[in-house]
C-alpha positions as MATLAB code, in Angstrom:
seq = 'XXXXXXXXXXXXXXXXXXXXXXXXXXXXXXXXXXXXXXXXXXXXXXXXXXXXXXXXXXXXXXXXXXXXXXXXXXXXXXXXXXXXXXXXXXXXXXXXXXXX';
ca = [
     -16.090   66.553   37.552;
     -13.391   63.965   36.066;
     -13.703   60.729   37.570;
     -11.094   57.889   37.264;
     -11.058   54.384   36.418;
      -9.954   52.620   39.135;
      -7.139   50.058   38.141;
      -8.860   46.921   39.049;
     -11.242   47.566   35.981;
      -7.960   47.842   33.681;
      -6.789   45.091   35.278;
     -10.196   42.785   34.960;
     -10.658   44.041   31.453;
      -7.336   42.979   30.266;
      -7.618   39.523   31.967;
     -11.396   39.041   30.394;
     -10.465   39.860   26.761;
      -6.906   37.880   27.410;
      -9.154   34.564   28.830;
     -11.686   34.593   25.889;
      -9.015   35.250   23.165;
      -7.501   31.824   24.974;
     -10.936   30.511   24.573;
     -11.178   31.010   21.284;
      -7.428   29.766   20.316;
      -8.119   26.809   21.610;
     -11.507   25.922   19.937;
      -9.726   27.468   16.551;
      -6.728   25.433   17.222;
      -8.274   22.262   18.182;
     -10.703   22.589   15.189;
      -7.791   22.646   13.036;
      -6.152   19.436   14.471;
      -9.331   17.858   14.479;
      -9.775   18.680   10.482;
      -6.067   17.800   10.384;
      -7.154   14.011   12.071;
     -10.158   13.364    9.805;
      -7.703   13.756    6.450;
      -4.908   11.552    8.642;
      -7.846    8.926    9.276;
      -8.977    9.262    5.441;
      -5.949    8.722    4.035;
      -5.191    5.594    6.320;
      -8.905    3.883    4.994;
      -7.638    4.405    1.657;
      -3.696    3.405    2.012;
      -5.318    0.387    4.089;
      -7.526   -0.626    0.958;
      -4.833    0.354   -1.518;
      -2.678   -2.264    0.332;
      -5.604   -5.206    1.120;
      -5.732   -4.602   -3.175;
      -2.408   -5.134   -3.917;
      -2.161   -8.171   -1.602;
      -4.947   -9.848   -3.618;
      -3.188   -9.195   -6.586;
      -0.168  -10.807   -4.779;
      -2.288  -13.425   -3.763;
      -3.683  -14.146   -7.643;
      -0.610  -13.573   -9.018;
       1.463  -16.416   -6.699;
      -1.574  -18.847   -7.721;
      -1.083  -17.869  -11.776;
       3.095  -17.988  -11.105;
       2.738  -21.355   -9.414;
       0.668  -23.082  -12.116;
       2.560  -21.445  -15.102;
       5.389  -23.037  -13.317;
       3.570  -26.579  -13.787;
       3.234  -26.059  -16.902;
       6.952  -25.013  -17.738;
       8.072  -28.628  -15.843;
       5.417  -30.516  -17.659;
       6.482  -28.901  -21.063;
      10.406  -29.176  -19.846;
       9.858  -33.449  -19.071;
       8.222  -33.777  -22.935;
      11.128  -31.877  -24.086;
      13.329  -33.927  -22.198;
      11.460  -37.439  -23.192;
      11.618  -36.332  -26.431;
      15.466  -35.288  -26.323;
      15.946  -39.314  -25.003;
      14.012  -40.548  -28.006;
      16.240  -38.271  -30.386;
      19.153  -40.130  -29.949;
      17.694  -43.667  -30.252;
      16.171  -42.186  -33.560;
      19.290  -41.029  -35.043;
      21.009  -44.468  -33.970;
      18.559  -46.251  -35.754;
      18.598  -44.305  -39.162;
      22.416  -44.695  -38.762;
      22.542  -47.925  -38.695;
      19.727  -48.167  -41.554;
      22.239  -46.553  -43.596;
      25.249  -48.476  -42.839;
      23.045  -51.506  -43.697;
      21.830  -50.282  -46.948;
];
């Protein structure tokens, strides 16, 4: 006695095993992308900090440009007081000479 499978048993097998493997793709899959978001989201924390950093430094460094600037005018008006004294100097010992 041989009995047969009837074809709806084929049929409902192949669908099962063809719905879980779809099951388990998509966990798999959206495990993956899930891993794939938490790096994404890691990596934007520590670009964002990277970048809040360097615009400190910015920040420090605009404060130490602007008063090393202050200090090359105030050094550049001695210099230039000192360049109008020059000449009256020179005039004078000139004319010391021509008198002695």
């Amino acid at each position: 006695y041989q009995s047969e499978r009837p074809v709806f048993v084929s049929v409902f097998f192949s669908f099962a095993f063809g719905i879980i493997f779809s099951v388990f793709y998509f966990f798999f899959y959206h495990a993956v992308l899930l891993r794939n978001l938490r790096k994404q989201k890691k990596e934007i924390k520590r670009l964002k900090h990277l970048v809040a950093a360097e615009r400190e430094k910015h920040g420090t460094m605009e404060e130490r440009n602007s008063e090393l600037q202050q200090i090359v005018e105030r050094v550049q008006s001695r210099v230039g007081s000192q360049d109008d004294l020059e000449p009256l100097v020179l005039e004078n010992k000139e004319t010391a000479k021509i008198t002695d």
